[in-house]
C-alpha positions in Angstrom: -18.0 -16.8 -36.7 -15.6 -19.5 -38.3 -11.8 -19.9 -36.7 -9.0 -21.6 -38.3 -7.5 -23.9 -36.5 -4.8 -26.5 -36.9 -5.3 -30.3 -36.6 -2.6 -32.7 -36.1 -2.8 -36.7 -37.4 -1.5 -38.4 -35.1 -0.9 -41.5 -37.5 1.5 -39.2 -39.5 3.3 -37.5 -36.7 6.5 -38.6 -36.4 8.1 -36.5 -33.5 10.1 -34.1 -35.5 8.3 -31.7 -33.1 8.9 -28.4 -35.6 5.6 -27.4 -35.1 6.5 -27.0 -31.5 9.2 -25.1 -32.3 7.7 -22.8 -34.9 4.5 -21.8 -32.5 4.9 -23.3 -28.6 1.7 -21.7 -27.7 -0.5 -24.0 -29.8 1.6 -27.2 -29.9 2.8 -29.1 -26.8 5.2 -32.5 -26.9 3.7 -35.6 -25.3 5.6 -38.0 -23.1 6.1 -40.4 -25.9 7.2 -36.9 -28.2 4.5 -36.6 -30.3 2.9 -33.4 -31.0 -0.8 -32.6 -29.7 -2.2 -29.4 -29.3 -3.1 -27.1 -26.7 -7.3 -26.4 -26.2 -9.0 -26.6 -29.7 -5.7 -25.8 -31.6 -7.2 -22.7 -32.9 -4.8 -20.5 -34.8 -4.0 -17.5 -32.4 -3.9 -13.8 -35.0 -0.7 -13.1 -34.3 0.3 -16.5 -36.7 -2.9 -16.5 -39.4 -0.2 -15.2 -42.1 2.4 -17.5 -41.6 0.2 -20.5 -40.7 0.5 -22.2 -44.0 4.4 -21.9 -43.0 4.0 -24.0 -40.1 2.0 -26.6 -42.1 4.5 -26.8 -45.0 7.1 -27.4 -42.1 6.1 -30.6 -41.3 7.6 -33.0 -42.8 5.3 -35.8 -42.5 2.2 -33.3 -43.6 0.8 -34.5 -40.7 -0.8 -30.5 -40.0 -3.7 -29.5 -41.2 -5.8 -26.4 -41.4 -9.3 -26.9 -40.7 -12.1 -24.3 -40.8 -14.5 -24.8 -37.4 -18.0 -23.1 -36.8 
């Protein structure tokens, strides 16, 4: 079975950290204050209908939503 799960590019991210802010169970802040997240990144049920929010909230687009067997 497939999961959705977000990606982050780290060459985008520029620290705004809203990700973090929007769902703190799959992001995490690095020392430096970039964004990384937490095991596989996989998006958790309870946030599959507003996961596009938290995409369209970054403001460097650097969140994706990838589809991973």
């Amino acid at each position: 079975m497939s999961k959705v799960c977000f990606e982050i590019d780290r060459s985008l991210c520029q620290g705004h950290n809203r990700c973090a802010a929007l769902a703190p169970d799959v992001f995490g802040i690095d020392d430096d204050g970039y964004a990384f997240t937490f095991d596989d990144g996989e998006v958790p049920d309870d946030l599959i209908d507003s996961a596009e929010d938290i995409v369209g909230a970054c403001p460097e687009q650097a969140i994706l939503l990838r589809t991973r067997p």
